[in-house]
C-alpha positions, 0 to 999 in steps of 0.5 A: 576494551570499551572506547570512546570516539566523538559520535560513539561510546563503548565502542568494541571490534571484534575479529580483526574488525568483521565485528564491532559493537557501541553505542551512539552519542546522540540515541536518545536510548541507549541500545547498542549498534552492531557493525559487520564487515560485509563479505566480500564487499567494501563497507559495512552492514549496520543494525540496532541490536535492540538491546542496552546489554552489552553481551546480548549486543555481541551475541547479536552480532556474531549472529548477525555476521555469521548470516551474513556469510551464509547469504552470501554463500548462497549468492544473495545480496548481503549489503541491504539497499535503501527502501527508497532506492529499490521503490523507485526501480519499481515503479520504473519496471512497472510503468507500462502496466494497466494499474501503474496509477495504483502503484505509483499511489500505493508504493510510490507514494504511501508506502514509501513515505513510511519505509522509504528511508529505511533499508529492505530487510528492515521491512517486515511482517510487524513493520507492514503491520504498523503501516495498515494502522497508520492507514487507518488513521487516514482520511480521504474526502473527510471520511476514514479510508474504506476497507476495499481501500486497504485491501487493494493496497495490501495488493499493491505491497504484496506484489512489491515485496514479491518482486523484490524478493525475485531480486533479491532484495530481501530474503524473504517475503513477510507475511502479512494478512490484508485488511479484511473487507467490510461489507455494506448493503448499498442504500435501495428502494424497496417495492413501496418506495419505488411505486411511490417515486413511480406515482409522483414522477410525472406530476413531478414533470408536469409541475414545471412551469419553464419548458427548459426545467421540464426538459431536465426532469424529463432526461432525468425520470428517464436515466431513473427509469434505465438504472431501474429497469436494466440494472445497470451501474451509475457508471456503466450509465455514464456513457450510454447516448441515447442512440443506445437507446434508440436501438435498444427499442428497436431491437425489442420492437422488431422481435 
C-alpha cells in the first residue's frame, strides 16, 4: 500500500524493505525513485527509474536489485561513489606523470564540472556524449575549441574511465568515439610570394633610417631566412641562439 511522508508520496517497500519505490515531493516530474538495500552494506543504492508508471518503476527496481546482488557475488563494489570523490584520487594517483597538467584541465577541471556531482554508474556512453556538445559550445581566446582539443580530451576521459573500471568503480568502460579531427592546411607562401618577400627584404632593411630599427629587421630577415631554409617549427626556433648558428656554418664550411 502507497504512502505519504513529508519528502515522499506513493511511497512502497517491497521484500521486508531490500525494495522500495516513490516519488519525491519537490520533482518537478513526477518519476518514480528506486531505493535497494545494498548487499551486505549499511545504506542504500538510489536511481531514478525514469518512468511516471508505477509497475514499470517496480519492475526496475527488482532488476536493479537483483544486479546488485550479482556485482556483489562477483566481488565489485556495488554502492556506486561520487564522481567527484573518485576524480579527485585520480588525479592524486597521476600527479607524478608528464601531462598531469592536461589532466588536471581535462578531468579535474571540465569533466568534473559536468559529472562531479553525480555517482560513477551514472556515467555513460549518452552522458559523455553530451559532455562533447557541451565542449563544443565552448570558447577559448573568443574562438570555439579546435577539434585536436576535444580529441585530446576524449583521451584524457577514456584513460580515466579505464582506471577507474581497474578499481572497480564502474562496471564497465563506455564506449564513446572522439571527436573526429579536422584537418587545415596551415597558411604558406607559395613560390611567387617567396621570391617577392626575398626581392623587397633587403630594401626593406635598407629603408630604415635609425641603426637600432635596422639592427631589428636585420634578426628578423634572418629568423625568416632559417624557418624558410631548414624547415624548422616556430617553436622549435624559439630556443635556437645564435651559437646554433654559428656551428651550423662552420660545419657546412668545413666539409
Amino acid at each position: 500500500m502507497a504512502t505519504a511522508t513529508q519528502s515522499y508520496i506513493d511511497f512502497e517497500s517491497f521484500d521486508d524493505g531490500e525494495i522500495a519505490i516513490y516519488r519525491r515531493r519537490d520533482n518537478k516530474v513526477p518519476t518514480y525513485q528506486a531505493r535497494i538495500l545494498a548487499p551486505r552494506t549499511a545504506g542504500y543504492v538510489i536511481r531514478s527509474a525514469r518512468t511516471s508508471n508505477r509497475d514499470d518503476a517496480y519492475a526496475f527496481a527488482k532488476e536493479l536489485r537483483d544486479d546488485l546482488k550479482f556485482r556483489h557475488r562477483m566481488g565489485e563494489n556495488v554502492k556506486s561513489r561520487q564522481a567527484k570523490t573518485v576524480i579527485s584520487e585520480y588525479l592524486k594517483s597521476q600527479a607524478s606523470h608528464s601531462r598531469f597538467e592536461n589532466t588536471q584541465v581535462t578531468i579535474g577541471k571540465h569533466f568534473n564540472a559536468f559529472v562531479g556531482n553525480k555517482n560513477m554508474d551514472a556515467i555513460d556512453t549518452a552522458l559523455i556524449e553530451d559532455y562533447f556538445e557541451e565542449r563544443k559550445k565552448a570558447e577559448r581566446y573568443g574562438r570555439k575549441l579546435a577539434s585536436s582539443t576535444l580529441n585530446s580530451e576524449g583521451g584524457e576521459i577514456r584513460r580515466f574511465l579505464k582506471w577507474a573500471s581497474s578499481r572497480k568503480y564502474i562496471k564497465a568502460i563506455p564506449d564513446f568515439k572522439k571527436v573526429p579531427l579536422k584537418t587545415k592546411a596551415r597558411p604558406a607562401f607559395d613560390r611567387t610570394a617567396y621570391e617577392r618577400l626575398t626581392r623587397n627584404a633587403r630594401h626593406w632593411v635598407n629603408q630604415a633610417e635609425h641603426s637600432r630599427v635596422r639592427r631589428d629587421r636585420v634578426l628578423l630577415w634572418n629568423y625568416v631566412l632559417i624557418l624558410a631554409n631548414t624547415g624548422i617549427r616556430v617553436g622549435e626556433a624559439r630556443n635556437l641562439q645564435w651559437r646554433d648558428i654559428f656551428k651550423s656554418a662552420n660545419r657546412m664550411g668545413n666539409q
